[in-house]
N, C-alpha and C positions, 0 to 999 in steps of 0.2 A: 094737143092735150098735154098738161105736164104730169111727168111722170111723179111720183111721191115715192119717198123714202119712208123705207119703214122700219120706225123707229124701235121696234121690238128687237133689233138685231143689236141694237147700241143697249148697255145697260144703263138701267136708271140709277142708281148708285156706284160713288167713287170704288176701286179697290179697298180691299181690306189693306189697312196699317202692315199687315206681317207678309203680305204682296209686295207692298211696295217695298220694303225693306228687301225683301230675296233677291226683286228686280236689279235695286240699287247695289246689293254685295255682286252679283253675278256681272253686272257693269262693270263695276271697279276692279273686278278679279282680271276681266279680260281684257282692260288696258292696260292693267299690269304686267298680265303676259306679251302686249303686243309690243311695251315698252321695252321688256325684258329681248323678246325677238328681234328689233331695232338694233338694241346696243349688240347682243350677239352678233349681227351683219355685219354693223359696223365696226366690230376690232376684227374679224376674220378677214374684210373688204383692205386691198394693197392700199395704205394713203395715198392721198391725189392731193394735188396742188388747185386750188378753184381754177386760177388762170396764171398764165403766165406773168403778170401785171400785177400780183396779189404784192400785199405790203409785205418788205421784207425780202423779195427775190427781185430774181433781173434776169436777161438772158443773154447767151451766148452759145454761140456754135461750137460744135467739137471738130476741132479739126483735126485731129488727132487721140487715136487710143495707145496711150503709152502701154499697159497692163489691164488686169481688171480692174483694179482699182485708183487707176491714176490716169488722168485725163488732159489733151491741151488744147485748153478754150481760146477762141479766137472772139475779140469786142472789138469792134469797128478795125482800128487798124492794127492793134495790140494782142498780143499771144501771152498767155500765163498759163503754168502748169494748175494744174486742183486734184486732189486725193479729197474720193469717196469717204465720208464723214462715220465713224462709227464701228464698220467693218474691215477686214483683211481678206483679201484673194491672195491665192497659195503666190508665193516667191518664183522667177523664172525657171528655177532651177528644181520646183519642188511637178508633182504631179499634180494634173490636172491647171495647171497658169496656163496653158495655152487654152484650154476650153473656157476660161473664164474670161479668158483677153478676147475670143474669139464672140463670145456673149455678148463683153459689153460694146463691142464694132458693132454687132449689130443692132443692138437697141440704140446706140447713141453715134456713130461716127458720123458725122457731116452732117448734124442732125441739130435745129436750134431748140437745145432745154430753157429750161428755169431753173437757175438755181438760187439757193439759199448761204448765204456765208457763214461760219461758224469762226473762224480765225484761221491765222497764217500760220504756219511750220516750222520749225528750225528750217527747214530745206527750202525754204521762201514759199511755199506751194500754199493758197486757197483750198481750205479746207471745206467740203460745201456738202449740202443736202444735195441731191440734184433731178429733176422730175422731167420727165421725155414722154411726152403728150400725155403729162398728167400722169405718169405712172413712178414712182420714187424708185430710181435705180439700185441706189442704197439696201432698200427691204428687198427688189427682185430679185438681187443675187446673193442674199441670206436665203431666201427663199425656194431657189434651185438648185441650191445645194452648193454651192459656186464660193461661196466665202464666210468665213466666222464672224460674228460679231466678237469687236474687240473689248476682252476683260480691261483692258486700262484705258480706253477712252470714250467706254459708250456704257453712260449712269443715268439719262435721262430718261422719262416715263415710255419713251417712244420701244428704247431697250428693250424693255419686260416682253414686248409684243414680239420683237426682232429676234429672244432668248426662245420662244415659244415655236416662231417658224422652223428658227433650225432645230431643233429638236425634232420638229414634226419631218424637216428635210433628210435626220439621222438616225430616226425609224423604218423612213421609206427608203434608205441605202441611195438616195441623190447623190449625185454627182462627185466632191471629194471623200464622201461618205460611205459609197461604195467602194472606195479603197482601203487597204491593207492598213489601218493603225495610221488614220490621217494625222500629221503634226501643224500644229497652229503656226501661221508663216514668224511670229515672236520668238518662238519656241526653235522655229527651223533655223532664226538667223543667230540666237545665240547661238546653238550647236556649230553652223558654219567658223563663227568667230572663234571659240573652241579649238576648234580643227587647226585651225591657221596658226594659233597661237602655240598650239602643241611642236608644229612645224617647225616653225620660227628657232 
């Protein structure tokens, strides 16, 4: 026997005009907010590279960590220095350059990134974005307190995000931050040249 629906439970008349309008605002309000919650994720979320292969990058192995922020990439048979694009890790001489050296060994040493070029150096060195399994070394070690973003060579939109982490990293007293009147490694080396000069 088939069973029957009964039609008493459905209404015979569409919604009222001032329903459907509530419906429709309370829709729109809440993809506004999910939109809103999206973009929050994504500027808090470390950038990632899609893939290795993405336009624009290439890869190379590290075969070597000079500092925190200076690296020597090894392409097929060929070895090139590259400095981290953006930031400054403290100087040999300053506190905290060996935990930051010791950082980026571990995220990157003998390890094949992607990286991004930006241009060459007075000191011939590949200046690069550089991303290790998808994670942007660059932002990690602003991020752990490990290095400054640098006031004279980092203006693009990427900055503003970069400006924000360390901040958040020099709140939390991370790493060069927990010390004593940290000095920006620009800052430390004119002082040093100072010093020598006075010497002299």
């Amino acid at each position: 026997m088939q069973r029957r629906i009964n039609n008493s439970v459905f209404p015979r008349h569409p919604f009222p005009s001032q329903a459907l309008t509530a419906i429709h605002s309370f829709l729109k309000a809440m993809r506004c907010k999910q939109m809103w919650f999206c973009l929050l994720f994504l500027a808090s979320a470390p950038l990632r590279l899609p893939d290795a292969g993405a336009a624009g990058s290439e890869e190379a192995v590290v075969a070597h960590v000079i500092d925190g922020d200076s690296l020597e990439l090894r392409q097929g048979g060929r070895t090139c220095q590259a400095r981290l694009w953006g930031i400054d890790t403290p100087e040999y001489d300053q506190d905290f350059a060996e935990m930051a050296k010791n950082y980026t060994r571990r995220m990157a040493e003998e390890k094949t990134i992607a990286i991004s070029r930006k241009y060459t150096d007075r000191f011939d060195r590949v200046v690069v974005l550089a991303w290790v399994n998808g994670i942007l070394l660059n932002e990690e070690l602003v991020k752990n307190g490990l290095a400054w973003v640098h006031v004279r060579y980092c203006h693009e939109e990427i900055c503003r995000s970069w400006r924000q982490l360390e901040q958040e990293a020099r709140k939390q007293r991370i790493g060069i931050w927990g010390g004593d009147r940290p000095v920006p490694p620009w800052q430390w080396k004119s002082r040093q040249r100072g010093k020598k000069t006075r010497r002299d």
